[in-house]
C-alpha positions in Angstrom: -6.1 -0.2 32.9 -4.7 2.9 31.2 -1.1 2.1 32.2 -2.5 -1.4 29.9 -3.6 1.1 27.2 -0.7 3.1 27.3 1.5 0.5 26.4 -0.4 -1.0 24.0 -0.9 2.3 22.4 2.8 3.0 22.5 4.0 -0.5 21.2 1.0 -0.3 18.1 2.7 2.8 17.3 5.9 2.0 17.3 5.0 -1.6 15.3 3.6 0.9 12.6 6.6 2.7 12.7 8.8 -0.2 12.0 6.5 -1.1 9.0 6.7 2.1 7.8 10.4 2.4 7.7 10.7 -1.4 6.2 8.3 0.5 3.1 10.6 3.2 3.3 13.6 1.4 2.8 11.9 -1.1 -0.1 11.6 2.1 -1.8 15.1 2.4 -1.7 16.0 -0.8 -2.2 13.5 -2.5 -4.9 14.8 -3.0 -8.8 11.7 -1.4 -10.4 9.0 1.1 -10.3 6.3 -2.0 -9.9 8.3 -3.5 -6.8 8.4 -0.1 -4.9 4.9 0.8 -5.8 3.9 -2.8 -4.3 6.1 -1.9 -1.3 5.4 1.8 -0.6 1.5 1.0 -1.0 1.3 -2.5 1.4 3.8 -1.2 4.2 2.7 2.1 4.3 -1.0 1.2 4.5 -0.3 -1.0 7.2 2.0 1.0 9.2 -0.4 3.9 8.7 -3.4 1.7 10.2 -1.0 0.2 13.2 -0.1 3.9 14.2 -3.7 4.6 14.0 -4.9 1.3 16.6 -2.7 2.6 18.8 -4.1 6.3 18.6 -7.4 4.4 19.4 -5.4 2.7 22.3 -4.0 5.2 23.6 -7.2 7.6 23.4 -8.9 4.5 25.2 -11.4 4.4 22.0 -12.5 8.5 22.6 -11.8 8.7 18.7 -12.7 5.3 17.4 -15.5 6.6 14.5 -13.0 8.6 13.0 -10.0 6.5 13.3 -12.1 3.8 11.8 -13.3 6.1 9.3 -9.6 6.2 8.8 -8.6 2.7 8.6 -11.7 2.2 6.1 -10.2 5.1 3.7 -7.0 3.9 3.9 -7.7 0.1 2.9 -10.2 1.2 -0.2 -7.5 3.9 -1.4 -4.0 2.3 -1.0 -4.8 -0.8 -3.3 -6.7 0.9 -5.8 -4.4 3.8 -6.2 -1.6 1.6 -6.5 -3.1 -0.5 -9.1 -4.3 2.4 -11.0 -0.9 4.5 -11.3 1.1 1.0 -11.7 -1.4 -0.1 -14.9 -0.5 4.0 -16.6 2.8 2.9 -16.0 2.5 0.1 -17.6 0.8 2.1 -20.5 3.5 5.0 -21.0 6.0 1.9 -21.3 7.1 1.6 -18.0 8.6 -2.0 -18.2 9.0 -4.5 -15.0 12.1 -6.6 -14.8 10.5 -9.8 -15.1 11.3 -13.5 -13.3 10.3 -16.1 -14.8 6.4 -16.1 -15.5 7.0 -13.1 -17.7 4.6 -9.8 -17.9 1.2 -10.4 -18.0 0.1 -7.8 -19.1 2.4 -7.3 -22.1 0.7 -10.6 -23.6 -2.4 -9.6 -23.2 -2.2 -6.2 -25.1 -0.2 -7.9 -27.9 -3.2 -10.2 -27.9 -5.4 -7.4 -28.0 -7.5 -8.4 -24.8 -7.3 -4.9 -22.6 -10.4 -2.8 -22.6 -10.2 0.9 -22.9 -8.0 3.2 -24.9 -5.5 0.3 -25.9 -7.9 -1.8 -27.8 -8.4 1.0 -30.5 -5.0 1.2 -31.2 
């Protein structure tokens, strides 16, 4: 049973790895700041909570209230941080390079339909 856990410890981690590096390497790789952002925060969450399964596999569970204290951190913080820091982009004039359905959120402050500081000006 712990040769079982072993693996499965070892293979988690090295699955989290690999999503990691793919995060990595859209950092490189995407056009804009909005496109990296989505790919450093999505890959590296989930890479980060793969690498930690397979601490709790490979501890046979010894740790499991603090790795899922962990995991629970990690998928409150990643979006939410993400979405925060992209939207002050978006606010100093960070621009995306857009497709075809445009930027959102570029219509709706011309509109006047954000809450907050941009409505006053």
């Amino acid at each position: 049973m712990n040769d079982l856990l072993a693996f499965a410890g070892s293979m988690l981690i090295l699955l989290g790895a690999a999503f990691s590096l793919l995060g990595a390497l859209g950092v490189l790789r995407l056009p804009d700041a909005y496109t990296r952002m989505h790919a450093a925060s999505k890959a590296g969450a989930l890479g980060a909570i793969l690498v930690l399964l397979g601490v709790l596999a490979a501890t046979a569970g010894t740790a499991w209230v603090e790795i899922l204290l962990a995991i629970a951190v990690l998928l409150i913080t990643a979006p939410l941080a993400a979405h925060a820091i992209s939207r002050a982009g978006h606010m100093a004039g960070v621009r995306p390079s857009v497709g075809p359905l445009g930027d959102a959120l570029d219509s709706d402050r011309a509109r006047g339909d954000l809450v907050g500081r941009e409505r006053s000006e």
